[in-house]
C-alpha positions in Angstrom: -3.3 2.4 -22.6 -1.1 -0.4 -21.2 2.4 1.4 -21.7 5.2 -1.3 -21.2 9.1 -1.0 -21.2 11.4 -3.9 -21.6 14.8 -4.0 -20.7 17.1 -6.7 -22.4 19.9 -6.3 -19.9 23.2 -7.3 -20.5 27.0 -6.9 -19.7 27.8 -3.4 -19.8 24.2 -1.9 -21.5 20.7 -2.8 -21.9 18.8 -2.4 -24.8 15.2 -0.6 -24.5 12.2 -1.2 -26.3 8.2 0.8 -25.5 5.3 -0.1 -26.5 2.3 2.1 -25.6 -0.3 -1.0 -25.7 -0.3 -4.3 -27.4 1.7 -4.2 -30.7 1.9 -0.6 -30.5 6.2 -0.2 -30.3 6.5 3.3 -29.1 9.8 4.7 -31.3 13.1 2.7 -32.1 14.9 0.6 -29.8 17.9 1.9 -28.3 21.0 0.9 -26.1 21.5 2.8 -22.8 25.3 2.5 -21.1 25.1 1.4 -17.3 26.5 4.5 -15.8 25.1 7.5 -14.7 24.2 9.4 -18.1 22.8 6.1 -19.4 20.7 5.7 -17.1 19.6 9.3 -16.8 18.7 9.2 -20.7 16.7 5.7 -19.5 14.8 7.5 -16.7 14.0 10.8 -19.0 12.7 8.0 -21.5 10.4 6.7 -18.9 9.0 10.2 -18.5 8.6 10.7 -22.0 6.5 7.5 -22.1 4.2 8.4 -19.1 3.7 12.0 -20.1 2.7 10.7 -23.5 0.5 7.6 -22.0 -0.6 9.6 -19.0 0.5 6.7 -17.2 3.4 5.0 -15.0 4.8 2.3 -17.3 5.7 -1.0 -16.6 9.3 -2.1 -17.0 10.2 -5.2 -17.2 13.6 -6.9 -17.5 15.0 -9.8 -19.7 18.5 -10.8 -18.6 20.6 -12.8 -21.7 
């Protein structure tokens, strides 16, 4: 598996979209607030994806 996360970040909050390998979208998209419990539900996300991948994900951000 190839698990990747991308980060559309903008003013404010970032939307957040997995995918555990090519064309494989891991759950919905969601919005995370930059402040400290957004980015602790992002960071518990990342987990989620490496404990189901058994690997480190890539992230990757898209500024708009």
């Amino acid at each position: 598996m190839n698990p990747v996360i991308g980060l559309d970040v903008s003013k404010g909050e970032s939307e957040v979209q997995a995918f555990l390998d090519k064309r494989k979208p891991y759950k919905k998209s969601f919005s995370v607030l930059h402040n400290n419990n957004g980015l602790e539900n992002l960071l518990r996300f990342l987990i989620e994806v490496e404990g189901e991948t058994g690997v480190r994900p890539t992230v990757i951000f898209e500024s708009t």
